[in-house]
N, C-alpha and C positions, 0 to 999 in steps of 0.2 A: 455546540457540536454541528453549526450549521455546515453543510455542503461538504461531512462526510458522508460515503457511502457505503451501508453494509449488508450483509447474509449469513446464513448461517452454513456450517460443514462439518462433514461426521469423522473425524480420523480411523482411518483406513489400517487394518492389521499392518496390510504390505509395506506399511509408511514406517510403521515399528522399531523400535530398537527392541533387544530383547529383555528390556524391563517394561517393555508396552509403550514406553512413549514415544511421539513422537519427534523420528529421528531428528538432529540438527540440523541439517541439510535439509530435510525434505520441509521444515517450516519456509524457506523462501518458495519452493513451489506452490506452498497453499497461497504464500500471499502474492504469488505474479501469478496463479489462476482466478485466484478471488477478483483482485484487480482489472484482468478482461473481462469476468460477468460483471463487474460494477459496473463498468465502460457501457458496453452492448445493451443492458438493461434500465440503467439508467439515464444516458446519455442519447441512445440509438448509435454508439459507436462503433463501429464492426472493425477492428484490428486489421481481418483478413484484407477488408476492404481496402484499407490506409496501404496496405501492402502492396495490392494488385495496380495501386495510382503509382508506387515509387516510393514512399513513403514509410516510413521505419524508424525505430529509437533501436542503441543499443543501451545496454548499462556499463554507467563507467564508476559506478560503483555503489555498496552495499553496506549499511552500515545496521547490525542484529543484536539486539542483547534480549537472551532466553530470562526468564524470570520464574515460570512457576511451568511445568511438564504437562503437558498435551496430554491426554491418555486415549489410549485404544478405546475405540467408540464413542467416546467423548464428540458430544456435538461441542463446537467452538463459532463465534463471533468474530469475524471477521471484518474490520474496516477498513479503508483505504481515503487517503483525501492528500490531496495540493498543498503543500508548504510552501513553495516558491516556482513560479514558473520565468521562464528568461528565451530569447527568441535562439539560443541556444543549448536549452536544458530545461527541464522538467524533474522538481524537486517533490519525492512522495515520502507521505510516511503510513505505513501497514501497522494495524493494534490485531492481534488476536487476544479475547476474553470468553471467559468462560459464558454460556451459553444465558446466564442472569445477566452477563455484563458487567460485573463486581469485582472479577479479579484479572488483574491482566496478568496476560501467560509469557508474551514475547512482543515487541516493537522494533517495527525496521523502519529506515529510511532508507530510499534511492534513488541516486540521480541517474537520469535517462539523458542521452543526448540522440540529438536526431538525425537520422542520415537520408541518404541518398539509394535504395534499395538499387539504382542503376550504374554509381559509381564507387559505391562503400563510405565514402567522403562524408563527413557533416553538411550539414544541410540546413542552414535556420529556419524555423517556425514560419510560413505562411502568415501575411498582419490577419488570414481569415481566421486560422486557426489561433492564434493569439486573442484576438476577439472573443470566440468561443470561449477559451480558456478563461477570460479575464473573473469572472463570477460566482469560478468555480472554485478558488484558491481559499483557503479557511480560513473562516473571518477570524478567528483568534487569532492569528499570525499577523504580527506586521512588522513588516523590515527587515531587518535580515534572517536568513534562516536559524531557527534555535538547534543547537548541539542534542544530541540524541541525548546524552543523559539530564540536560535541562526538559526535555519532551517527556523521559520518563518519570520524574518526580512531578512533572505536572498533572501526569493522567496521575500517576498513585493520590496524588490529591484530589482530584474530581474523584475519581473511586470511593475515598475514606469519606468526602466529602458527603455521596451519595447514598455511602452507607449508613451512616448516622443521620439524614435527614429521616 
């Protein structure tokens, strides 16, 4: 689990569907806020900042499978780590688990591409910023990116894995 990054968060009534869990939609907000305090806290990376230089990712796309319901007040485990990074993209994947760490609730992946805040236009990675990045990517990963449902049977297997030690 080297060089991911986590915290924990309390689901919010407002966030609710009205059987208490947490809505569908509002799971990618937890995991693209989680994702900025990972950054800022772990990193020293300030978003704001990247932004006020010119510098910006948008999402070119999202890829979420829900597995077990958030609940209302439920404190949740939030990870975030690097699958694949490219001087054109930036490959992530998001674990929300329950607050023991045992059960995973939802995984996302998403790839960012990065642009130009001054022209909207992509913008490839800086070699500084690629540098940065290079150490940060999960050491479990290599080669090409794995498909979200090969990522999710892997965590289900560290999980079961964990629990029975």
């Amino acid at each position: 689990m080297e060089n991911y990054l986590q915290s924990f968060y309390t689901v919010r009534f407002s966030d609710c569907d009205p059987f208490r869990h947490l809505n569908n939609a509002r799971y990618i907000d937890y995991f693209l806020n989680a994702r900025e305090d990972h950054l800022k806290e772990f990193y020293q990376l300030d978003l704001s900042e990247l932004y006020k230089k010119g510098q910006g990712w948008v999402v070119l796309q999202h890829e979420i499978t829900y597995i077990r319901p958030a609940a209302f007040n439920e404190s949740v485990c939030i990870r975030s780590g690097l699958l694949g990074i490219g001087p054109e993209h930036l490959h992530l994947e998001m674990l929300m688990l329950d607050s023991a760490q045992r059960q995973l609730k939802s995984i996302m992946h998403t790839r960012f591409v990065p642009i130009s805040l001054a022209t909207g236009k992509r913008q490839p990675h800086s070699p500084e910023f690629m540098s940065f990045l290079a150490d940060k990517v999960l050491t479990e990963v290599t080669g090409t990116v794995p498909a979200l449902g090969d990522r999710q049977a892997y965590w289900q297997n560290q999980l079961n894995t964990f629990q029975t030690a």
